[in-house]
N, C-alpha and C positions, 0 to 999 in steps of 0.2 A: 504494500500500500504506500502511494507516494506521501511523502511529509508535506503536510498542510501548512500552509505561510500565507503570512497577511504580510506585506512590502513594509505599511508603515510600522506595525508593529515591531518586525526586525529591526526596523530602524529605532526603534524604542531601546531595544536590547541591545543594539550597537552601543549608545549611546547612556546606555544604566539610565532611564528616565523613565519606567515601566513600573517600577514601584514608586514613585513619585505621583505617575497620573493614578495608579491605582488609590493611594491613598488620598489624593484627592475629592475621587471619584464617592469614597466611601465616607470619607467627611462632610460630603454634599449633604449624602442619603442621609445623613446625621443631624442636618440642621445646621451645620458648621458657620460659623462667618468669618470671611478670608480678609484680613487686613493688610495681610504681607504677602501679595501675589510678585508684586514687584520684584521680590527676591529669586524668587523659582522661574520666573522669565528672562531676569537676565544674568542666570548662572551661566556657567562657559557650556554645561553639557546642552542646555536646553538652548542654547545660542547653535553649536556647532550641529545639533541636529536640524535644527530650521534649516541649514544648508542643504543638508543629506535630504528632505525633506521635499522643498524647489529644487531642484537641481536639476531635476530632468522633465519637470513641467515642462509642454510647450510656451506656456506662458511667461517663463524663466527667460525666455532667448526673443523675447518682444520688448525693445527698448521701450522709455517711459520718455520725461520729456527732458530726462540728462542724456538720453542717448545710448544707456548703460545698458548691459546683460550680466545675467550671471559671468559668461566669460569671461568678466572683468573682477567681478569679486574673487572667482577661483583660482587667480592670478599671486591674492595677497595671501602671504605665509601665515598660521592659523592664529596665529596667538595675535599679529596686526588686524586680522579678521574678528575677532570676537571683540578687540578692545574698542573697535569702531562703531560696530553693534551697539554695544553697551553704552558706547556714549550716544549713541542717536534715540536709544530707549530713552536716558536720561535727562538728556535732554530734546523734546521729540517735537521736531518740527517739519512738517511732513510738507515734500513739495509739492508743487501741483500735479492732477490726475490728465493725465493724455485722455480727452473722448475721442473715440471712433465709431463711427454709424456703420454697425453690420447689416448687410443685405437681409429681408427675412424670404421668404418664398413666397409671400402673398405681391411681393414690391415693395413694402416698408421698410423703415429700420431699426433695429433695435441698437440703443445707446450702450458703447461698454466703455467703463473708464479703465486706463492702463496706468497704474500708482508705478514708481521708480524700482529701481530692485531693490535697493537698500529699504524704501517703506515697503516693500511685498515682504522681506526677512523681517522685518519687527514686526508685521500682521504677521508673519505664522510664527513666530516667539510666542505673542501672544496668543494665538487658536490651540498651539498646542497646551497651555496651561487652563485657557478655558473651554473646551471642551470636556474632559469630563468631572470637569462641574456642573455645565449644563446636561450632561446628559444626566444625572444624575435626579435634574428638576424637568426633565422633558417628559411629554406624552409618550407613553408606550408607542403608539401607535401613528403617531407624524411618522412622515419618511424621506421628505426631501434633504439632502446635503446631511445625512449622518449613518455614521460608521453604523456596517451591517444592513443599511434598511434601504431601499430600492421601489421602481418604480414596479417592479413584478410584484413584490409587496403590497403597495398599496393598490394595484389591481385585484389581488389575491383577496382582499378585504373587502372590496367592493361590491364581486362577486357572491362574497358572503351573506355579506346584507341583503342581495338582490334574492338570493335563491337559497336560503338556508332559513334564515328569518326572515325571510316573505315584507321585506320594505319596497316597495316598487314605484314611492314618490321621491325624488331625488330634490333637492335644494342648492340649483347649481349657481354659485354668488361669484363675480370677477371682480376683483381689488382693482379701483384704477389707479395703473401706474404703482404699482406695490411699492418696488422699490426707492421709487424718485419722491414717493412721499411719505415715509418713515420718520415720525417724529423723533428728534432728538433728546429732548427734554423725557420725552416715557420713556424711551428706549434707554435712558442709564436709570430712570427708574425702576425699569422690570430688572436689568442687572443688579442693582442694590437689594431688591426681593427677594433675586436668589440668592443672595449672601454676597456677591463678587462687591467688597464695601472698603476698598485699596482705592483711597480718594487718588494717590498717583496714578495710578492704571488708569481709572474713570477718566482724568484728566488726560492721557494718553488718546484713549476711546474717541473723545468728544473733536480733539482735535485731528483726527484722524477723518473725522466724519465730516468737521469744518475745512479739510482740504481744498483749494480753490481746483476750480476747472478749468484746462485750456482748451475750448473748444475749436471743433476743426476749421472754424473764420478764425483763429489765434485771437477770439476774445476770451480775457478771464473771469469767470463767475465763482461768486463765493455762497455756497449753497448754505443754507439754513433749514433744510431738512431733507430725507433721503438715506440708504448706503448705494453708493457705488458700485453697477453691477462691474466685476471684474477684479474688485478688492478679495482677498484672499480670506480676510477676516469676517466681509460681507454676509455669506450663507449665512453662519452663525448668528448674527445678529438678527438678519431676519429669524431665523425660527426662533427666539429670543422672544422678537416683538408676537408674533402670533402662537406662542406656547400659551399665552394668556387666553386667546381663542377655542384653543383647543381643549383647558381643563374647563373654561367657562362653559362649554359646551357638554362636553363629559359631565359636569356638575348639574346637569339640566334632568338628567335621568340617570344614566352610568353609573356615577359615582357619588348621587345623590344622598346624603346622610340621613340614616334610618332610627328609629326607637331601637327598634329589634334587629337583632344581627342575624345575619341570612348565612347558611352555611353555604349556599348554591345562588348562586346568580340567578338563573331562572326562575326560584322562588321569590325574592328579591321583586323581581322586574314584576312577576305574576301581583305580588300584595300590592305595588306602584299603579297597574292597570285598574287594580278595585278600588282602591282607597285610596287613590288622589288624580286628579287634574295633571296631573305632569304627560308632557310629548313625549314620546317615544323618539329618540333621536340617536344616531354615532353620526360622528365626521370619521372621513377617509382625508387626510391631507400630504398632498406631497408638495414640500415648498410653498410658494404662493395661492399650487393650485386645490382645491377641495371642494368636498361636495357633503352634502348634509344627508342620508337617508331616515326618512321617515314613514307613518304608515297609512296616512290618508292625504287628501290634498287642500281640508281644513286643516290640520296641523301641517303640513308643508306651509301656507300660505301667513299663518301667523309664526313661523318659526324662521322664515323670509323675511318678514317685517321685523322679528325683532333683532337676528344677526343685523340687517344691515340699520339699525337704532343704535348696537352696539358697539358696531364698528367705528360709527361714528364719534360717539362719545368717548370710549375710552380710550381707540388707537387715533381716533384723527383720520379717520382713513373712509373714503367713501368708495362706493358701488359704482360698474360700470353698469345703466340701467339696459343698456342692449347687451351686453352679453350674459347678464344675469337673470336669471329663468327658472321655474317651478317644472319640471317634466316626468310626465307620468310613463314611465318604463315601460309596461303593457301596453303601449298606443307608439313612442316616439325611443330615437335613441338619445342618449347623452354621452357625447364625447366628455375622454380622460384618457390625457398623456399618450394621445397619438391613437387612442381606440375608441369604438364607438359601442355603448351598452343598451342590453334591453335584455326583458325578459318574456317568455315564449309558453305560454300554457300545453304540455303535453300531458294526459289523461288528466289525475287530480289533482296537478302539481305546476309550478311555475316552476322554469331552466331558465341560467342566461344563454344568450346569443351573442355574441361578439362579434365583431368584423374590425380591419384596421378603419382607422378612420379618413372620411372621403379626401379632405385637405392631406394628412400623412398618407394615403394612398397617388392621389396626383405628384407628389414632393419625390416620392422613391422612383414613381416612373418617369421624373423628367430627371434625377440625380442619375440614374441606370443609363437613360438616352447619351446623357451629356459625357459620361464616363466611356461609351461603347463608341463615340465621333473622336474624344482624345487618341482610344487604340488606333482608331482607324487612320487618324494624323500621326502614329508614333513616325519618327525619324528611322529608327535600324532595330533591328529584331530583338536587341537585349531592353530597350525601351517597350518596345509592346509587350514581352514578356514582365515587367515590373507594373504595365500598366493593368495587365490582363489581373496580375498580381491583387492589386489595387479592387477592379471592380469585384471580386470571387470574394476579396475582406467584407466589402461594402453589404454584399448579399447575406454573404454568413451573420452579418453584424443583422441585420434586418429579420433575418431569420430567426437570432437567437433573441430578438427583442420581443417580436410581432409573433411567435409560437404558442403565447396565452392565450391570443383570441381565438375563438372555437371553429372558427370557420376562415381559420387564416388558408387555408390551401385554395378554396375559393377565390379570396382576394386575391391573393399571390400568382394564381393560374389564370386571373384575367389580367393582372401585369405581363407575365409572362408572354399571352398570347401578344401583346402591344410590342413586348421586346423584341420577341423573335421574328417579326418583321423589321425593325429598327437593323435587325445583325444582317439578316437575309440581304437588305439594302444593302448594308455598309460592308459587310464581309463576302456575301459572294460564294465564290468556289473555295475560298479559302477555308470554309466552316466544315465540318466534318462530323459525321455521326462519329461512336466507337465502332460500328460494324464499317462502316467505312475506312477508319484510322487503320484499322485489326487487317487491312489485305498490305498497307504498307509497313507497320510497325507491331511486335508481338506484344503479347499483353502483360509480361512484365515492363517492358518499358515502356508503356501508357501506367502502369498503374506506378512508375519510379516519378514519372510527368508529374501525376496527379499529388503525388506526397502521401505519407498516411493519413493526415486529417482527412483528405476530402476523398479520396480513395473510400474510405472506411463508412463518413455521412453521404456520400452522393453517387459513390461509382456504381451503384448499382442500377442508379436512375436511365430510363432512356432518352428524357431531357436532358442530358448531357452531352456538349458540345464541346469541340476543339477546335483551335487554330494553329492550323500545323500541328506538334503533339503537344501545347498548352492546352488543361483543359477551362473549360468558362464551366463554372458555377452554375446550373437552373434553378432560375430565381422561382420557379412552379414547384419546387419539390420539396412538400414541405410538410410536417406533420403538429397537430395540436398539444401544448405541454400543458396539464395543468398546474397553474399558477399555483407557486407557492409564500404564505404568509413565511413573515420573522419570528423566528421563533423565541420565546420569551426569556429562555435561557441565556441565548447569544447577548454575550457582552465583550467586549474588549478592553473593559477595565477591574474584570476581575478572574482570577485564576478558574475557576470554574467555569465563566462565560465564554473564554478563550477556548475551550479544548477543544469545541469542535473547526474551528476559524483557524488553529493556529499551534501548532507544536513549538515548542522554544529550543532552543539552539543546541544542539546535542554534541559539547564540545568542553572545557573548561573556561567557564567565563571570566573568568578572575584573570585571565591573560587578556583578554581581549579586552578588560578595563586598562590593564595598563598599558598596553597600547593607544587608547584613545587618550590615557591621561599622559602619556609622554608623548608626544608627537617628534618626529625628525625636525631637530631645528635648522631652520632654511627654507622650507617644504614648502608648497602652494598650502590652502586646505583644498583644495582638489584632489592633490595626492595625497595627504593626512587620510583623507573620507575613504577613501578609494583602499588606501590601506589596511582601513580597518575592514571594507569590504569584502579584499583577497583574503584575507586573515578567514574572515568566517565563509565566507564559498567556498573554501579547502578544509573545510573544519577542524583549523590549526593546524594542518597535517604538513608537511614538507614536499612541494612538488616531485623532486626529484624519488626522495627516500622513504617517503609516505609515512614517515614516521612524526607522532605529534610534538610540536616545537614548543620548550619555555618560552618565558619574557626574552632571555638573556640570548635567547639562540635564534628567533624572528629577525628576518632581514626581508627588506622590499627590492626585488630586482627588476630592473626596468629593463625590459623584453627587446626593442630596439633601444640602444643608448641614448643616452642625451648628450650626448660628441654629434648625434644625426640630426635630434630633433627633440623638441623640448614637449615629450609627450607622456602627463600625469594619468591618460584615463586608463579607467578599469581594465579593458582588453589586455594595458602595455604594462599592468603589474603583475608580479608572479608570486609569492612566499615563498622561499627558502631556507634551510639552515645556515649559519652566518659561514659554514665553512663550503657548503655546498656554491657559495657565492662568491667565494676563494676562488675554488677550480671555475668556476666559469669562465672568469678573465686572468687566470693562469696563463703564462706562457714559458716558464719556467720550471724545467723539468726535475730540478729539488721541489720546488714550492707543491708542484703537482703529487708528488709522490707523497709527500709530505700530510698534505691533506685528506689524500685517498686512504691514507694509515688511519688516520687519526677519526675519518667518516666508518671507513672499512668499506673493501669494494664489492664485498654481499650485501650490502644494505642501496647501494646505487641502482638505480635505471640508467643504464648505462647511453642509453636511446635520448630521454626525454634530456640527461645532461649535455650530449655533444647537440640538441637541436637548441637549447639555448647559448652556446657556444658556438656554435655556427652564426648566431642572429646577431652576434658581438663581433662575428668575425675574427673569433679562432678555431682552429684546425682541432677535429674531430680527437677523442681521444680513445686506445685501445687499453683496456685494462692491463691483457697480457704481459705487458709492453713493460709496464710500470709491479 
């Protein structure tokens, strides 16, 4: 069974800040109030992992309006790296946000703003100490922008509602302009509620949120309310501002406080139906978007009224009145997160029926279209190969999205029939069945073409197409998964929550602390990070001798020199033992022997050592010999 890993979480463990957020997380649950956040964000480890952290966002490599990338921070040697940090936390004064107008697919734009790199590193200094504290005051059952919970998720749920507990009024409400109109003033209120009460931090926050704007006329606006979509720390705050939402809503029935304590929920909700006046309501929310289920469409109707009474009043935030609507399931769909829902009477019972939704069905076949005229423009055949590459992600990506809905092969297979003229056009005789391929090419090497993934999900299809022996993806072949909820166990800030998410490091970690707390002085923290990288991908072990390395015996060798090229990343680092690192650039036929004693030449790969010696450019070595 492969070892289960969470990227950030290792990076937690890299980094010794995994029982930090854990206790956190459990001092939340506790009622805790944090006066000293300040401290836990700009310690060196929680600094050096906000690097590890962006680093390979694309987001990282999109200057802001100094011009800057990551690039340039991984430049400065580690310890000049955190102390710049820390004084930009300290004293924090955020420069202005780059907006850019992203195209959306209807023709509009949506606004994103691009903060510097150095304010994207202090928002995620900061995300990382406040998130599990907020998770810790969140709704079970939100799911936009948090660890573990997903947009399958909160389908999963909706589904529920529709067709398990027979709700089939829907209360579908659009926030206008969520983000651009997020009060500021509540928003470090609702932070101070949940405890986060580090008047420094807050101070931090506010000004962060005060950032001016340079708009793409290069006018500057200095906003007074809003977060910035684009900001790193953003998500969070939004679920922040509408967690109040969410328990206010929960509190309405859900979790409504009783005389009598219910051993079962269903009894609960049962004595709530006789003896009293309360709506029967859940929200399903992900991010901005959410929907209210209910069980008639006089309590739809006054439970529409009072959301958006309350939205007003307490967040500041008002209703888009056209996109916001009361829809009866049995009669109409209601689109969510790219799908379209309703429910279907078969014999005594109500099912959903799902389809992708008609705007997310037009958006895949003109994204498919416009991907199939790039191959068809490719330049020389290793370009249409990366392109073909490109469109086979894009469908698997779609596939693996759009498989919840019940009747996704339907949609899919009326895409399909649209595309497969699109190719016919554009490709010609160049397209190929496999019964066709199979009289020029034998069938292992159509299924070496195809790779194991797709070999394994599609080669069976007869909608399976090639160009030359690339094979394209059919976007028609496609099977129903059912949705599945977050399960209530899964956490990531507690050892038990972890286990199914995440095995920890099976290696002795008390090395791999002192590595990250001695760094090589000189180093980039590119290389630092990266170091500590190679260290845990080899599970301490010694490239060459596979045998596990002390503090004192870890050496980083760089795979092409830096005599050639000044090259820190991951790929051009190796681990090995400090003598193993000797004979590499030995040239010296005492020093050689010298060392091969003292390693012993039973314990060498004698292979994997002359190929890093060859990449130095020296001459191959025979044990015999020596």
């Amino acid at each position: 069974m492969p070892k289960l890993k969470d990227q950030k979480l290792r990076h937690n463990e890299y980094y010794d800040m995994q029982s930090k957020f854990d206790e956190l997380y459990a001092q939340s649950k506790e009622g805790f109030v944090f006066k000293s956040l300040m401290e836990i964000i700009q310690s060196d480890k929680n600094i050096k992992l906000a690097y590890r952290n962006i680093k390979n966002n694309s987001g990282s490599h999109t200057a802001g309006v100094d011009r800057k990338t990551i690039g340039f921070i991984e430049n400065f040697d580690e310890e000049t790296y955190v102390r710049k940090v820390r004084a930009k936390i300290a004293n924090y004064n955020p420069k202005a946000v780059k907006r850019v107008d992203i195209p959306k697919p209807d023709g509009r734009t949506r606004p994103l703003g691009i903060p510097t790199i150095w304010d994207r590193i202090v928002q995620q200094c900061i995300l990382q100490v406040l998130e599990p504290i907020c998770e810790a005051k969140f709704y079970e059952r939100s799911n936009g922008f948090r660890p573990n919970r997903s947009a399958e998720n909160a389908i999963a749920q909706a589904m529920f509602y529709m067709q398990r507990v027979n709700l089939h009024y829907v209360v579908d409400i659009d926030i206008k302009g969520f983000f651009d109109n997020v009060n500021h003033a509540k928003l470090i209120r609702q932070m101070w509620s949940l405890g986060i009460q580090d008047t420094k931090l807050l101070k931090v926050v506010k000004r962060m949120l005060k950032a001016p704007v340079l708009m793409p006329d290069g006018q500057l606006v200095y906003p007074d309310k809003g977060t910035p979509q684009g900001g790193i720390l953003s998500p969070l705050l939004s679920n922040i501002v509408l967690n109040e939402l969410d328990w206010w809503i929960s509190s309405q029935w859900e979790t409504f406080p009783t005389r009598h304590e219910y051993h079962a929920r269903g009894d609960k909700f049962d004595a709530l139906k006789r003896n009293s006046k309360l709506k029967e309501m859940y929200i399903v929310r992900y991010a901005d978007d959410f929907k209210i289920f209910c069980r008639t469409r006089s309590d739809a109707k006054k439970i529409f009224t009072a959301v958006e009474k309350w939205l007003n009043e307490r967040l500041h935030l008002e209703i888009s009145p056209e996109k916001s609507k009361i829809v009866n399931l049995k009669k109409q769909y209601s689109d969510f997160l790219g799908f379209k829902l309703k429910v279907h009477k078969k014999a005594d019972r109500y099912t959903v029926i799902s389809h992708i939704s008609d705007k997310a069905e037009k958006r895949i076949e003109n994204n498919l279209i416009e991907q199939i005229k790039r191959i068809k423009r490719a330049s020389d055949e290793k370009e249409r190969h990366r392109l073909i590459a490109l469109y086979n992600s894009k469908v698997i990506g779609i596939h693996n999205y759009y498989d919840k809905a019940t009747h996704v092969s339907i949609d899919c297979n009326r895409i399909a029939y649209r595309i497969k003229k699109v190719m016919k056009n554009r490709f010609g005789k160049y397209l190929r069945t496999k019964k066709q391929l199979l009289k020029i090419e034998t069938e292992s090497e159509i299924k070496i073409s195809e790779g194991a993934y797709i070999h394994e999900r599609y080669g069976g299809s007869k909608q399976m197409r090639y160009m030359n022996i690339y094979p394209i993806v059919p976007i028609g072949y496609v099977r129903t998964r059912f949705p599945l909820w977050k399960r209530k166990e899964v956490n990531k800030y507690t050892p038990e929550g972890r286990e199914s998410i995440h095995k920890n490091l099976d290696m002795d970690i008390s090395t791999l602390k002192r590595l990250m707390e001695n760094p090589v002085s000189g180093r980039s923290v590119k290389y630092a990070d990266n170091r500590i990288s190679s260290y845990a991908g080899q599970c301490g072990k010694c490239y060459v001798t596979g045998r596990h390395l002390k503090f004192d015996e870890v050496h980083c060798h760089h795979i092409r020199p830096l005599k050639y090229e000044k090259n820190d990343s991951y790929e051009n680092l190796i681990i090995v033992h400090k003598y193993i690192h000797i004979l590499i650039h030995a040239t010296k036929d005492e020093t050689i022997k010298q060392y091969l004693q003292l390693v012993g030449k039973e314990n060498i790969n004698i292979k994997k050592l002359n190929k890093l010696r060859l990449a130095v450019g020296n001459e191959v070595l025979t044990l015999d010999i020596y």
